[in-house]
C-alpha positions, 0 to 999 in steps of 0.5 A: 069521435067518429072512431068511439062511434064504429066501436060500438057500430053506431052512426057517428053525429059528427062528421070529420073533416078538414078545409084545405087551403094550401093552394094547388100550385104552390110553386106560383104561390111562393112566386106570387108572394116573393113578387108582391114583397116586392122581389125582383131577379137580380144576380150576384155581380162580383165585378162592380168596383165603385164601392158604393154601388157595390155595397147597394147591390150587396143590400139588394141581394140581401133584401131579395134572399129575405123576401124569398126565405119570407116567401117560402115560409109563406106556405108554412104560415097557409099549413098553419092557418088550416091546422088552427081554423085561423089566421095564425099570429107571430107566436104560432110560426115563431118570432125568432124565424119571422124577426129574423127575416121580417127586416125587409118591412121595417123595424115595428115586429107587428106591423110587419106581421100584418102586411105579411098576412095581408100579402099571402091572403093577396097572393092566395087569391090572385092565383086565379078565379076565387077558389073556395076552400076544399072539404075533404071528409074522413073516408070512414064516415062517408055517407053512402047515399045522397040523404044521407050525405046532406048534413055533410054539405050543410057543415061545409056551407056553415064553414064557407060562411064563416070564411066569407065573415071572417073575410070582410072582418079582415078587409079593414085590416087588408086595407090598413096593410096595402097602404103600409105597403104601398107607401113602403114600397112606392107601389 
């Protein structure tokens, strides 16, 4: 839009933008949310002989690579989630890749949908104070003087609104996910 309105060397109404929601660190994300799935550090051992045993460290082993195929899918699911201006669902990233790995949270698809959104959100927010989303404006339509960039901040004070709303829409839902969870995992 702001492109048809350079053309014709006009001013464009609009301002572009876009809320950027990937956390900085995103190394410490991914770890964040292989830990709250409850992933822990276990190495292959090739040498336990009771079978048993051995057959419960395969499953481990197992649960763990799912958990951190999970985890890393979690920065996919951050890039979605900017791209749609909201949460996505389980079609947005694609069932087959989430039901693949998603066996970790039980047998019920959407459910395990539900606590896996609930664990990024947890995990975006527990990297440190809370961040507000960063307002990146298209560098073509940069206003040149404060006056002029006002209606700029007004966009982005409109946008921080609407997430803290859709924030504690969803806090029924976090908290339906963390008692899932919890009972799930004994935390």
């Amino acid at each position: 839009m702001g492109a048809f309105y350079r053309a014709f060397g006009e001013k464009s109404p609009v301002t572009p933008q876009r809320v950027c929601l990937m956390p900085v660190d995103r190394e410490s994300f991914v770890a964040a949310v292989y830990n709250a799935l409850g992933g822990t550090r276990e190495q292959w051992n090739p040498y336990i002989s009771d079978e048993k045993e051995a057959e419960a460290h395969r499953g481990r082993m197992d649960a763990n690579r799912a958990r951190a195929s999970l985890a890393h899918i979690a920065l996919e699911y951050v890039q979605l989630e900017e791209a749609l201006d909201r949460k996505p669902d389980l079609k947005d990233l694609g069932r087959g890749k989430f039901e693949h790995r998603a066996w970790v949270f039980g047998d019920d698809s959407e459910e395990a949908w539900r606590s896996y959104a609930v664990v990024i959100a947890e995990a975006r927010h527990s990297l440190g104070p809370e961040r507000k989303p960063t307002i990146i404006l298209d560098s073509h339509d940069r206003s040149s003087s404060v006056s002029e960039s006002q209606p700029a901040t007004n966009i982005a004070s409109a946008e921080e609104n609407e997430l803290e709303r859709k924030s504690e829409r969803s806090e029924q839902e976090k908290e339906a996910g963390r008692s899932w969870f919890k009972r799930l995992t004994g935390r």
